[in-house]
N, CA, C and O atoms as CSV, one atom per row, in Angstrom:
chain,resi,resn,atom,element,x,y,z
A,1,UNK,N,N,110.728,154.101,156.353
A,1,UNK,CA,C,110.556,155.398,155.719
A,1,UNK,C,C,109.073,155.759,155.697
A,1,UNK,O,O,108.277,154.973,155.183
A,2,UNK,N,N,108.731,156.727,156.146
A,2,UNK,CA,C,107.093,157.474,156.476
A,2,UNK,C,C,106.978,158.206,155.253
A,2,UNK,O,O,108.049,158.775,155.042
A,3,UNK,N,N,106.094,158.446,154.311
A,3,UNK,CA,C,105.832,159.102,153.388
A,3,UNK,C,C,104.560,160.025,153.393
A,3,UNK,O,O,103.847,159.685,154.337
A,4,UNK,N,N,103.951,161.185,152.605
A,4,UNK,CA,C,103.307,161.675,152.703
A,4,UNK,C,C,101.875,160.723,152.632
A,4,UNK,O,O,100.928,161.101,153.322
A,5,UNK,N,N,101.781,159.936,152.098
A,5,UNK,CA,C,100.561,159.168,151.929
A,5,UNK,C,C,100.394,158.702,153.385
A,5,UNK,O,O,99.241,158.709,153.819
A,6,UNK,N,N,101.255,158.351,154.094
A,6,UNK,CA,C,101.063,157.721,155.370
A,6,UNK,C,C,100.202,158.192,156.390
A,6,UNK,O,O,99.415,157.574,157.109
A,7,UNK,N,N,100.434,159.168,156.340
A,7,UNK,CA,C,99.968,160.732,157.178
A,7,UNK,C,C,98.596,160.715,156.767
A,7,UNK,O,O,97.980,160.756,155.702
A,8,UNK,N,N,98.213,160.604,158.571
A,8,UNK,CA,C,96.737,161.176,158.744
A,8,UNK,C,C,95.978,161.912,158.574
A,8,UNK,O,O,96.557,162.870,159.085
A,9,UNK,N,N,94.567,162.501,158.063
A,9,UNK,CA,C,94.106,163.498,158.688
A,9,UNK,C,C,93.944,164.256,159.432
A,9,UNK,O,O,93.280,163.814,160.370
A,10,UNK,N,N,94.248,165.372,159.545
A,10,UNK,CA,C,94.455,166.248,160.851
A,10,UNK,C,C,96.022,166.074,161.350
A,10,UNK,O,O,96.503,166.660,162.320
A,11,UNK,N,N,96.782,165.061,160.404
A,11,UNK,CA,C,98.029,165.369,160.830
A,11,UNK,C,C,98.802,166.163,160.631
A,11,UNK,O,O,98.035,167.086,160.359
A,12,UNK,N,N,100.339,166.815,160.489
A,12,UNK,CA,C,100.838,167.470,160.241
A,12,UNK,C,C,102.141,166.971,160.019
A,12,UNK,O,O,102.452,166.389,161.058
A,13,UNK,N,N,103.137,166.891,159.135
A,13,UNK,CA,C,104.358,166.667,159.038
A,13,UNK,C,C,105.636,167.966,158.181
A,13,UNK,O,O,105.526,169.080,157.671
A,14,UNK,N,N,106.722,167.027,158.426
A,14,UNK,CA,C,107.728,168.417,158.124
A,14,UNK,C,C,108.309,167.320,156.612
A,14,UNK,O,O,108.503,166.166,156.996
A,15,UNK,N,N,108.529,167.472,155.401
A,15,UNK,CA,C,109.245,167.187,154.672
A,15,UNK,C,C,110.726,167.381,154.781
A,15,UNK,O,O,111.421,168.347,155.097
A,16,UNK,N,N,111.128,165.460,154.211
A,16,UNK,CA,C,112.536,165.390,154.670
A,16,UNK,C,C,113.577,165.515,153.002
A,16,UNK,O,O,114.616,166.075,152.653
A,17,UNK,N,N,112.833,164.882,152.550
A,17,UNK,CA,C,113.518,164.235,150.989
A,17,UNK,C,C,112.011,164.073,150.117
A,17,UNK,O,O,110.904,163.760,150.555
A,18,UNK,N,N,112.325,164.324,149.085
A,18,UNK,CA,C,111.122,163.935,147.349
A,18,UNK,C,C,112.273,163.116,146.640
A,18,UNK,O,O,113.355,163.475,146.176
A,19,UNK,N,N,111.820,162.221,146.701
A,19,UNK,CA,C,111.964,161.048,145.545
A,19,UNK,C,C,111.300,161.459,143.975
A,19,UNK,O,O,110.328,162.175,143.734
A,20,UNK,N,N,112.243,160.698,142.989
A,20,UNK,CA,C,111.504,160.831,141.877
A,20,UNK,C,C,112.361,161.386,141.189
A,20,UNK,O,O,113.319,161.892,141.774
A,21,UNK,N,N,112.254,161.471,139.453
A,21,UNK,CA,C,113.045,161.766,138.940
A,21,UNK,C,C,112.287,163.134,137.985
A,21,UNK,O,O,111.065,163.286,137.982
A,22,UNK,N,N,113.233,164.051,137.213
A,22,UNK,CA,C,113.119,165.012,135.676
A,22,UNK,C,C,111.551,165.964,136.308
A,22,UNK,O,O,111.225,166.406,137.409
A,23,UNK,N,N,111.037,165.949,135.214
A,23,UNK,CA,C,109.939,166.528,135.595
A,23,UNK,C,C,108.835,166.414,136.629
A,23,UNK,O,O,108.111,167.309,137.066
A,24,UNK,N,N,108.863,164.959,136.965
A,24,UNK,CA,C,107.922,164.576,138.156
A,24,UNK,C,C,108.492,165.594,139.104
A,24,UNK,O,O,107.876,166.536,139.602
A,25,UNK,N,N,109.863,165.245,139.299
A,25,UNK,CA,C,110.251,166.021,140.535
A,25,UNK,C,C,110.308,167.372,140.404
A,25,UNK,O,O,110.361,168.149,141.358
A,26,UNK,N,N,110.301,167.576,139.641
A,26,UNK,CA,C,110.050,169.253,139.323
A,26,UNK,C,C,108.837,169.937,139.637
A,26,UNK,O,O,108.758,170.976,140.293
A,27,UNK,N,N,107.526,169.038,138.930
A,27,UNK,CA,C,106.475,169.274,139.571
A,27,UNK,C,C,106.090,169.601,140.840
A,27,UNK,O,O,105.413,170.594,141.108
A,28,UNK,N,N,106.509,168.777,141.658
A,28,UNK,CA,C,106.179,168.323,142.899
A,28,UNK,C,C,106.802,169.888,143.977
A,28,UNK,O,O,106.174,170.571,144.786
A,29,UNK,N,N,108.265,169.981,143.505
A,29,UNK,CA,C,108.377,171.362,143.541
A,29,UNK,C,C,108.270,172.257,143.517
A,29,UNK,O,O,108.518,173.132,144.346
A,30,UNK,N,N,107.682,172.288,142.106
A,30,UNK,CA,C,106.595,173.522,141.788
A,30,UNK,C,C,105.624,174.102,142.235
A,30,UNK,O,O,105.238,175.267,142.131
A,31,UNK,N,N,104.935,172.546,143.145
A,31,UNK,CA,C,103.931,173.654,143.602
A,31,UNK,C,C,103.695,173.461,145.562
A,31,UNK,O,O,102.804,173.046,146.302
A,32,UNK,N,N,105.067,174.039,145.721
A,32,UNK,CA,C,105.739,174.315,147.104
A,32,UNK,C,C,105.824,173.059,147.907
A,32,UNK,O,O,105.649,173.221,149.114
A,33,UNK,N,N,106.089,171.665,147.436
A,33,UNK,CA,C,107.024,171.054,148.620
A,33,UNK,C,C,108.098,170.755,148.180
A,33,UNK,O,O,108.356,170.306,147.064
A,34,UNK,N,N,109.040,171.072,149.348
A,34,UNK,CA,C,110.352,171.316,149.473
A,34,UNK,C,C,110.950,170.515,150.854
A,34,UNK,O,O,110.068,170.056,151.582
A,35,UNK,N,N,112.036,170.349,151.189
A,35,UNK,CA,C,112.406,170.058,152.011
A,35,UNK,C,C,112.616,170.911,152.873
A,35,UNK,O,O,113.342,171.873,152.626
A,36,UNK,N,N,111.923,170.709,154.273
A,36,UNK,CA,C,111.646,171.658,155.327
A,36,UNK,C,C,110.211,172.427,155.558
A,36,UNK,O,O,109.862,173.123,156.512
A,37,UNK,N,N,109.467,172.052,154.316
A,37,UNK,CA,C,108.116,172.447,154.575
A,37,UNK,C,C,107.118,171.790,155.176
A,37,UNK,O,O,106.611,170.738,154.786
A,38,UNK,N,N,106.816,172.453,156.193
A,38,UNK,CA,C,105.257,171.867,156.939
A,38,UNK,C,C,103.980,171.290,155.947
A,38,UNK,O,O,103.577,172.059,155.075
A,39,UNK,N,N,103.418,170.101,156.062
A,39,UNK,CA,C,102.193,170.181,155.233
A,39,UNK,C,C,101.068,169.645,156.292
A,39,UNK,O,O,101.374,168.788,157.120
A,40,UNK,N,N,99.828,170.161,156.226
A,40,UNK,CA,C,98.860,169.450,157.003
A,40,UNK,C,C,97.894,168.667,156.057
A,40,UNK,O,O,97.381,169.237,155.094
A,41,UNK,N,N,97.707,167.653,156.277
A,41,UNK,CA,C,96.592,166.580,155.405
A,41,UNK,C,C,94.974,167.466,155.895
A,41,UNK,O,O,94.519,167.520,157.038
A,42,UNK,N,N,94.555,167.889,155.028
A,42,UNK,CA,C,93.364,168.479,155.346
A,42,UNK,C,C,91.822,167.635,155.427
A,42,UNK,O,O,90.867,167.793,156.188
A,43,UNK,N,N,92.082,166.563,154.145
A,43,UNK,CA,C,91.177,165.369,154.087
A,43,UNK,C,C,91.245,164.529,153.016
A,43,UNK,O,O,91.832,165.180,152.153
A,44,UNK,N,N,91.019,163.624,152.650
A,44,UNK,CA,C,91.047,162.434,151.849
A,44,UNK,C,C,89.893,162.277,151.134
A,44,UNK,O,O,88.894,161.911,151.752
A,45,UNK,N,N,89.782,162.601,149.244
A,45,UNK,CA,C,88.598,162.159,148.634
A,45,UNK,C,C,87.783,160.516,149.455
A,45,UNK,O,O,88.204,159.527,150.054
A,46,UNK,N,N,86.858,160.886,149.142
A,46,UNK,CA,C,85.881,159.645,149.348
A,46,UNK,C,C,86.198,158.248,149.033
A,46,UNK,O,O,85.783,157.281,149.672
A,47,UNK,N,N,87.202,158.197,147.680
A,47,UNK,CA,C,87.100,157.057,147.274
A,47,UNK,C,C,88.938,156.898,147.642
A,47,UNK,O,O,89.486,155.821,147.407
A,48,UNK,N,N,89.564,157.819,148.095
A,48,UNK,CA,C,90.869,157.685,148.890
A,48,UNK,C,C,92.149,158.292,148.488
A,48,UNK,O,O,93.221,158.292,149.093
A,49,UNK,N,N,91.682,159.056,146.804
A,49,UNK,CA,C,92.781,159.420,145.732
A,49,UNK,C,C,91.631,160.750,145.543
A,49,UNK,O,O,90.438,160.453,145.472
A,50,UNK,N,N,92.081,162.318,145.462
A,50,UNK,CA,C,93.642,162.342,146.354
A,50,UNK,C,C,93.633,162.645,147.724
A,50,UNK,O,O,93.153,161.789,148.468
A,51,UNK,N,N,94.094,163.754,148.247
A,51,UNK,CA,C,94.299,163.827,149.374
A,51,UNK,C,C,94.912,165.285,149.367
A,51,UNK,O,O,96.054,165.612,149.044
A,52,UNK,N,N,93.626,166.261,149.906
A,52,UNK,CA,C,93.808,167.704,150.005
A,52,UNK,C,C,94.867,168.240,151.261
A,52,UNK,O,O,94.760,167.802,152.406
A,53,UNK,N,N,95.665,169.020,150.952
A,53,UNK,CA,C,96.823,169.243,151.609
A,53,UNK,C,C,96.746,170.959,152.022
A,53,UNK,O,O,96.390,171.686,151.094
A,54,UNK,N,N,97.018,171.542,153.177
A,54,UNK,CA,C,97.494,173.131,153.881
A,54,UNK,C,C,99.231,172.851,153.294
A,54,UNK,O,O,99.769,172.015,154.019
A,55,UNK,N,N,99.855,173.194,152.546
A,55,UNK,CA,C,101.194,174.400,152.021
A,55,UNK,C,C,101.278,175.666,152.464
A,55,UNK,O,O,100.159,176.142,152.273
A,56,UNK,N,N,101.805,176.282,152.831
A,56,UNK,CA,C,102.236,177.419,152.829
A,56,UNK,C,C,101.308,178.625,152.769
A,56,UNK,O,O,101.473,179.777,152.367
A,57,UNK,N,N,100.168,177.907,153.361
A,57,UNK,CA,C,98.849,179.022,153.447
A,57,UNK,C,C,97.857,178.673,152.846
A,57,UNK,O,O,96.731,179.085,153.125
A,58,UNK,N,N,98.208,177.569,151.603
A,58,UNK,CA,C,97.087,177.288,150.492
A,58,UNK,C,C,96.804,175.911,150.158
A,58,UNK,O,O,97.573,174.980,150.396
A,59,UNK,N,N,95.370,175.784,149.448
A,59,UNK,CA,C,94.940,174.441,149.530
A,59,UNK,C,C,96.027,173.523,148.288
A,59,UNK,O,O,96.591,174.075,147.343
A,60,UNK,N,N,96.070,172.662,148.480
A,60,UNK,CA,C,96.670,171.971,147.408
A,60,UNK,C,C,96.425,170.349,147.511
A,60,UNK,O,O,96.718,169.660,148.488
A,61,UNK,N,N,95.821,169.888,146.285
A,61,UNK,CA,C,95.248,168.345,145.738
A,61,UNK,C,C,96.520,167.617,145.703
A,61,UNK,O,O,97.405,168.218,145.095
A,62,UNK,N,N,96.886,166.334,146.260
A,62,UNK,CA,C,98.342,165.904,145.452
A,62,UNK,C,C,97.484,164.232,145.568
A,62,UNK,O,O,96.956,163.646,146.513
A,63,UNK,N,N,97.672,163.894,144.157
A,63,UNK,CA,C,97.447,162.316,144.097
A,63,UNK,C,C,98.160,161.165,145.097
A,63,UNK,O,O,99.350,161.311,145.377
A,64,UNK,N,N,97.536,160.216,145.537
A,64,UNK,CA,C,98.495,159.047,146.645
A,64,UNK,C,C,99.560,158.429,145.562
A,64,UNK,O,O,100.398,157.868,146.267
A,65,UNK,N,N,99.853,158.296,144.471
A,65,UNK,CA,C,100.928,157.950,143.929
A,65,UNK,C,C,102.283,158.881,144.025
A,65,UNK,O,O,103.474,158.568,144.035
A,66,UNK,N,N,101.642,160.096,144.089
A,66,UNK,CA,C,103.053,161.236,143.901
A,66,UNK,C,C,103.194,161.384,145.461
A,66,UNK,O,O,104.285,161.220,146.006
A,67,UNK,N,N,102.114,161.683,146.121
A,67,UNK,CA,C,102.298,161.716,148.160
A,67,UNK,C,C,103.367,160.485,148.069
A,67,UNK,O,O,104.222,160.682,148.933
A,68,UNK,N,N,103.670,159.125,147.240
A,68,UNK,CA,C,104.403,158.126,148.410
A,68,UNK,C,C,105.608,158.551,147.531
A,68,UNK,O,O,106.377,157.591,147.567
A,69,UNK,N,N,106.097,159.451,146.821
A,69,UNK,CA,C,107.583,159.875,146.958
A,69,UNK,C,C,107.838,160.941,147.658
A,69,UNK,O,O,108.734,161.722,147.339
A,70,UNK,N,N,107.194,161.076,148.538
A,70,UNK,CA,C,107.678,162.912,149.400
A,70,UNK,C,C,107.967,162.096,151.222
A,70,UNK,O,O,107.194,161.742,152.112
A,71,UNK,N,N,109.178,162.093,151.098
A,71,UNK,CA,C,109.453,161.374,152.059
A,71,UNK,C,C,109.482,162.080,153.336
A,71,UNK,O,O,110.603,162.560,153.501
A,72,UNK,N,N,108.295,162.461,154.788
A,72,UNK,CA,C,108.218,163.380,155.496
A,72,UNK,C,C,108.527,162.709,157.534
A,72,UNK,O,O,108.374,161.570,157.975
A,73,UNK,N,N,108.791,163.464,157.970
A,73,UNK,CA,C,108.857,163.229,159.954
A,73,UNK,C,C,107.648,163.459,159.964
A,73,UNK,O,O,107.028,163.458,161.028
């Protein structure tokens, strides 16, 4: 199973499944990944946490703990 954390810089993947339960997963939803959405890894803080993400036109921060439940191709 490949997860969002896995994913390179400059890579690009399609979301398959989000893991996780109640509000986490709600979150994660909230602020546009879904299953079937494109995300591009834009770059990785310095010290490796988090990891700036392209959504749906816009920048978005997601921590490497919540990236390894977004299960992506």
């Amino acid at each position: 199973m490949k997860t969002l954390r896995d994913v390179k810089v400059g890579q690009s993947a399609v979301i398959q499944r989000l893991h996780g339960e109640g509000a986490l997963k709600r979150r994660i939803m909230d602020m546009g990944l879904t299953k079937g959405t494109e995300v591009y890894v834009r770059k990785v803080a310095p010290l490796g946490d988090p990891m700036e993400l392209t959504v749906r036109g816009y920048e978005l921060s997601v921590r490497k703990e919540d990236a390894a439940l977004i299960e992506v191709t």
